[in-house]
N, C-alpha and C positions, 0 to 999 in steps of 0.2 A: 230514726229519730235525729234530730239536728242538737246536738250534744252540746255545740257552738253558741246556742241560744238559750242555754241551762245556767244559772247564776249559783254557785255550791258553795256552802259557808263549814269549815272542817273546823273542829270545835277538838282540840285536844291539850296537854299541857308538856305532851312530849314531840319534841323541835321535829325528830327525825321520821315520826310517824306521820307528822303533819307534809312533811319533803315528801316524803312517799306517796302519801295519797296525791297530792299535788300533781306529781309527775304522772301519776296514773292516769288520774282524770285530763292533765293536760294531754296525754298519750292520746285519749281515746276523742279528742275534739275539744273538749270544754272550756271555754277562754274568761270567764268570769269566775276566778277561784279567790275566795277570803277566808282568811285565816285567824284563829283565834285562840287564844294562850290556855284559857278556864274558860268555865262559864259563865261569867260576868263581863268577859271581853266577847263573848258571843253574843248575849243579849247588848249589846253598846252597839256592836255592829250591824244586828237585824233592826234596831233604831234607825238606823244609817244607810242600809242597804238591805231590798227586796232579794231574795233568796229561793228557787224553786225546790233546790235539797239541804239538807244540814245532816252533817256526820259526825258524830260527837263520839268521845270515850265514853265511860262508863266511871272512871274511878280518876278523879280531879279535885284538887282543891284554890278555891274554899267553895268553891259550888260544883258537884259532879254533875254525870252526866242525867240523872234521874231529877234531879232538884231543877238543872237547866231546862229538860225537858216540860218537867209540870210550870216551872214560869212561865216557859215560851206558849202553851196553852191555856195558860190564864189570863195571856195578856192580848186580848183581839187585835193592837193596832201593831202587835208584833207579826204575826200570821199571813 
């Protein structure tokens, strides 16, 4: 897989988890990484920019990651 041509949007509220995943995915090829505080600043940026993966937390506020998820599939021109 060309890892290189993957655009991954990490959806978390903690700084150091978001580093981490970062440097993973940078590790393994992936050179379009966006990053995002909550999930409010994740939907702002799938506005913004086309995304093949999104990795989000689970427990965020003022939007987690379950509420993030059901917006982002309610909303077609986000997808």
């Amino acid at each position: 897989m060309r890892f290189d041509l993957l655009s991954v949007l990490l959806v978390d509220d903690n700084v150091h988890m978001r580093t981490l995943l970062a440097n993973v995915l940078s590790a393994v090829g992936v050179r379009q990484i966006h990053q995002a505080i909550d999930g409010m600043d994740g939907l702002a940026l799938l506005s913004r920019h086309s995304v093949n993966l999104v990795i989000t937390d689970l427990s965020m506020q003022p939007l987690n990651g379950i509420d993030f998820v059901t917006l982002l599939r309610r909303s077609p021109g986000l997808r």
